[in-house]
C-alpha positions as CSV (number, residue, x, y, z in Angstrom):
1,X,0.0,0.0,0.0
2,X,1.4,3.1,-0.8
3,X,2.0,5.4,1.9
4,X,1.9,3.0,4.5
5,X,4.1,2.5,7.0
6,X,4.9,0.0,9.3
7,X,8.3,-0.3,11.7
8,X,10.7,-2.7,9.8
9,X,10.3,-6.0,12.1
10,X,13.9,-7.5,13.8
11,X,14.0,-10.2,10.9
12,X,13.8,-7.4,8.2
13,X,16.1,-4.9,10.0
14,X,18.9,-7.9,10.3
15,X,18.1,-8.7,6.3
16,X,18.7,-5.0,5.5
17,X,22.0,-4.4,7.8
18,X,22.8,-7.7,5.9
19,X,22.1,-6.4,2.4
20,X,24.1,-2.9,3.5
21,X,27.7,-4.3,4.7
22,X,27.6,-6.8,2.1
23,X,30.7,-6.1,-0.5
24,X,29.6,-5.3,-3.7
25,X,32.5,-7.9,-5.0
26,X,31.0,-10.6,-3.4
27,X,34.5,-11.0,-1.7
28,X,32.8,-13.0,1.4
29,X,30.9,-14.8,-0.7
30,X,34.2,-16.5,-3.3
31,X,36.0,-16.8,-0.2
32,X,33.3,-19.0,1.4
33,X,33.5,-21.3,-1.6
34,X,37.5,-21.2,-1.5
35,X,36.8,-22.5,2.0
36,X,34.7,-25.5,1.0
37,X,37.0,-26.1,-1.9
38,X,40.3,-26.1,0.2
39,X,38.0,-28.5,2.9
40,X,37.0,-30.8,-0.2
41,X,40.3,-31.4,-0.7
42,X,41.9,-31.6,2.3
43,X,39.3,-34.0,4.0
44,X,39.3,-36.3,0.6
45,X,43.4,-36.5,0.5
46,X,43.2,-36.9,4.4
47,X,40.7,-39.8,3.9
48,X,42.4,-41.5,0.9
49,X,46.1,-41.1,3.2
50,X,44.5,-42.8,6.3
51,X,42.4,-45.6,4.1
52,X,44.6,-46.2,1.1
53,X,42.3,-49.5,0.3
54,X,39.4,-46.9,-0.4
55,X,40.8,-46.7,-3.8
56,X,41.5,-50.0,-4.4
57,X,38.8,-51.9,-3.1
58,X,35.7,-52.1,-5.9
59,X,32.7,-51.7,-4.0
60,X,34.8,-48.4,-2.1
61,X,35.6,-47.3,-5.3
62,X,32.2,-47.3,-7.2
63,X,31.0,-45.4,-4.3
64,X,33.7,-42.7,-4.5
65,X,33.6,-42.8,-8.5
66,X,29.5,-42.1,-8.0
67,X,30.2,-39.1,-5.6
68,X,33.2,-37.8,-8.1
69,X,30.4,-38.3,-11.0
70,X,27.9,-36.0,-9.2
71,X,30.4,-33.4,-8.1
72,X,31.5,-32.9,-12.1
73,X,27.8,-33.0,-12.8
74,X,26.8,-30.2,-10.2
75,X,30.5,-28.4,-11.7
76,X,29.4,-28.4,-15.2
77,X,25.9,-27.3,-14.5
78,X,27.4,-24.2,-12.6
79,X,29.9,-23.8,-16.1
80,X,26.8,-23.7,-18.1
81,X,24.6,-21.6,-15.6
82,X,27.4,-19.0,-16.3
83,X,27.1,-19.4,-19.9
84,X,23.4,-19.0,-20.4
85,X,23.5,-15.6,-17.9
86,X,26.5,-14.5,-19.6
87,X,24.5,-15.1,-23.1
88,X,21.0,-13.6,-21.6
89,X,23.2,-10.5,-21.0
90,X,24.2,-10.2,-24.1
91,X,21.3,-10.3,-25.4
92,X,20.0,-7.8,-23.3
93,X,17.6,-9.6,-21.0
């Protein structure tokens, strides 16, 4: 309604402070996923160290080989998510 006005409730004043310190380079946000990335690869190398027969036993491995298979999946749908936006930019929309 236009011209109402109503005070901003806790939940929305957090969301806005949120919204307002946020780094317009997302710099929080990339080094978030650096984080996971760097804890990806550490726990996996860590695991595969202290339980060598994980990659050499076949049932372990079809396991791992089905969560490796996922991860490129959800990688290359990302790789093409950027693609189409940077295409619908282009384009104008």
């Amino acid at each position: 309604m236009q011209g109402h006005k109503r005070a901003l409730t806790e939940s929305d004043q957090k969301a806005l402070k949120k919204s307002v310190e946020a780094p317009a380079d997302h710099s929080i946000h990339i080094a978030a996923i650096e984080g996971a990335y760097d804890a990806f690869i550490e726990n996996w190398e860590l695991t595969f160290r202290e339980y060598p027969d994980l990659l050499t036993g076949p049932e372990n491995w079809k396991q791992i080989e089905k969560y490796s298979d996922n991860l490129q999946r959800y990688l290359e749908f990302i790789r093409s998510k950027h693609l189409k936006m940077l295409e619908s930019q282009r384009q104008g929309g």
